[in-house]
C-alpha positions in Angstrom: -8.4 -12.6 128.0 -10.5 -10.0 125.6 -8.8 -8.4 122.8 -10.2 -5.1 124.9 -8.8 -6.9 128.4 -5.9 -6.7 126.3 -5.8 -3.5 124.9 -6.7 -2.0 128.7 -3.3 -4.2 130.3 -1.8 -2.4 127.1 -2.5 1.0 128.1 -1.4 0.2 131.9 2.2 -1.0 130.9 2.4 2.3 128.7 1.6 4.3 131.7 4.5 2.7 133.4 2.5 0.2 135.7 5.1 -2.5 136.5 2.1 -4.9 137.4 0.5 -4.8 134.5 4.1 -5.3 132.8 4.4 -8.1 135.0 1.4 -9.3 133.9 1.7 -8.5 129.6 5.1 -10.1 130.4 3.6 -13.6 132.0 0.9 -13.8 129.1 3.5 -13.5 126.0 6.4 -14.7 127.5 5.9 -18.8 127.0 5.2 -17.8 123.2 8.0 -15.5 122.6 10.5 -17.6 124.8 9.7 -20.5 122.3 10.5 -17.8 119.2 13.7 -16.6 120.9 14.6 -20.5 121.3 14.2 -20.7 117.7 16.9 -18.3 116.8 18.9 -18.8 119.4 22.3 -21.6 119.9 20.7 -22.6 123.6 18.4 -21.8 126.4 20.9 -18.9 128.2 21.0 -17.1 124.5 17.6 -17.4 124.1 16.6 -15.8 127.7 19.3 -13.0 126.7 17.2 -12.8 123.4 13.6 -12.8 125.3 14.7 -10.1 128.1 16.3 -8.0 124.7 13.0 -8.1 123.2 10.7 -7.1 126.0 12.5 -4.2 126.9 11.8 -3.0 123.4 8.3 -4.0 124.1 8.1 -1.7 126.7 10.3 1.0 125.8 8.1 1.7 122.0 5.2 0.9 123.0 3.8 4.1 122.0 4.9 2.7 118.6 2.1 0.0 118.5 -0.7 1.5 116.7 -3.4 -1.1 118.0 -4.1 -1.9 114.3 -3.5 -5.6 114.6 -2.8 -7.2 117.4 -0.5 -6.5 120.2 0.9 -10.5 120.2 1.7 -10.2 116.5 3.4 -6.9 117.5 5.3 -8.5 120.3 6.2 -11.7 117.9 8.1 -8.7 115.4 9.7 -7.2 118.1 11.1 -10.5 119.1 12.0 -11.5 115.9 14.1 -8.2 115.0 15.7 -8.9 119.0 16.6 -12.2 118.3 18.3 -10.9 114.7 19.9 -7.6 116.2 21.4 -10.4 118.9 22.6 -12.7 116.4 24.2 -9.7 114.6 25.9 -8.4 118.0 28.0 -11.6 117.9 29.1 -11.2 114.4 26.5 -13.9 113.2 27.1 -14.0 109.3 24.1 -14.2 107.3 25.4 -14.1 104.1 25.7 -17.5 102.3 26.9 -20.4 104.3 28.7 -23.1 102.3 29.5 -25.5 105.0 27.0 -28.5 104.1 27.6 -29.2 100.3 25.6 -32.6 100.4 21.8 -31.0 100.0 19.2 -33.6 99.7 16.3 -33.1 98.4 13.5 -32.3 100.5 10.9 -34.4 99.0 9.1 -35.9 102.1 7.9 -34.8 105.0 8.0 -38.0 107.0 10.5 -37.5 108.6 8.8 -34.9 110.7 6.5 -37.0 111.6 9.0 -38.6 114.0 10.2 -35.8 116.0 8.0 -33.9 118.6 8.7 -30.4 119.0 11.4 -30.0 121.4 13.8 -32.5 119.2 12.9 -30.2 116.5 13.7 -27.1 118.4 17.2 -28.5 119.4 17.8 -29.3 115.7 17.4 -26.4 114.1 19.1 -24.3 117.3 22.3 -27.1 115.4 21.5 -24.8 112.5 24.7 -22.6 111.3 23.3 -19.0 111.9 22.1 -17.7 108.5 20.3 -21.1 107.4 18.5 -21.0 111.4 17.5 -17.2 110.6 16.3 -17.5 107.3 14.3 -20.7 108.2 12.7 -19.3 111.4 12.1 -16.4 109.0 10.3 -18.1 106.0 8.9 -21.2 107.7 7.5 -19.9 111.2 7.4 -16.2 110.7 6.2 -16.3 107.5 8.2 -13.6 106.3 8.7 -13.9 102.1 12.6 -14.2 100.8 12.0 -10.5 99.6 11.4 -8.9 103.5 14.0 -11.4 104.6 16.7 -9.7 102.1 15.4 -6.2 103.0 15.3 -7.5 106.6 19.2 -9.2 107.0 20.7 -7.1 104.1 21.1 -10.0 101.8 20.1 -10.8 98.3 16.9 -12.8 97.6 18.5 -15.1 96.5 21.2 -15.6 99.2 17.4 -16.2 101.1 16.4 -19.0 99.3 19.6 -20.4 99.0 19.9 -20.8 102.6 15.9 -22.0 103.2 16.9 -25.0 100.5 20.4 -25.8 102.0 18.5 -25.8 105.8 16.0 -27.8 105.0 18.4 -30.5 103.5 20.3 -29.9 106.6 17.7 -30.4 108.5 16.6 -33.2 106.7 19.8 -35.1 106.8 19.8 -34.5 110.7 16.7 -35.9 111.4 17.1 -38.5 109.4 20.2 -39.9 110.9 18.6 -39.4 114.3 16.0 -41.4 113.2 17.7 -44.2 112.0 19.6 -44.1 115.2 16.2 -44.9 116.9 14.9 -47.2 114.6 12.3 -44.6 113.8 12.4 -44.9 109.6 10.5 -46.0 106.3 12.2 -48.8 104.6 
């Protein structure tokens, strides 16, 4: 679909047409279900998270200034869902001290053995603040100074978490890859 496709789909939904919401909803929804998955513990939180989001979507619309695009848009939206959800239920995103035994994340081959859905279950395994901030930094992109404006933490409460989830991580993959056999001697 054109960018002015798009933009015309856009204007529809804001007019109230439930088709073409139906439609803006069927395009962006694979994409943003896969972000809500992300943050979220399993697939029931992350429909909650998705539904959430779109409603936003569609209730400040007139918000969206058509200066970049309307999936980044969307993506934000979902993002700040996803974190208002996590909030709801008393997530904590301050520091999380519950792993001690960081590794160093020196390689990435250990990625290499894990297709994406293993990845997505293992970072849903994430403690709440070290899945935020990661999704955050690592797939949104967001820098550890919009994340602490973002979650209301220090900077660096951010990049303590990033480091202690990706040793996490790390240490998670690794074991499920010496479970299968699947590791560098």
């Amino acid at each position: 679909m054109t960018e002015s496709k798009l933009y015309e789909l856009w204007d529809s939904c804001l007019r109230g047409d439930r088709a073409a919401q139906f439609a803006l909803y069927n395009r962006f929804s694979p994409g943003m279900y896969a972000l809500c998955l992300r943050y979220a513990k399993d697939q029931n939180e992350a429909g909650e998270i998705l539904q959430s989001g779109f409603i936003k979507v569609f209730t400040k619309g007139k918000t969206f200034s058509k200066q970049g695009s309307l999936e980044g848009w969307i993506r934000k939206i979902m993002v700040y869902a996803a974190i208002e959800h996590l909030r709801s239920r008393k997530a904590s995103f301050n520091l999380y001290n519950g792993y001690e035994n960081t590794l160093a994340v020196s390689s990435n081959s250990i990625y290499d053995y894990t297709d994406y859905k293993d990845l997505t279950k293992v970072i849903q395994g994430l403690p709440d603040g070290y899945r935020t901030v990661f999704n955050m930094y690592v797939i949104e992109g967001y820098s550890h100074k919009e994340i602490a404006s973002i979650l209301n933490i220090q900077v660096g409460s951010s990049k303590s978490q990033l480091y202690k989830a990706r040793a996490w991580l790390q240490s998670k993959l690794m074991l499920s890859s010496k479970k299968e056999g699947n590791y560098e001697k």
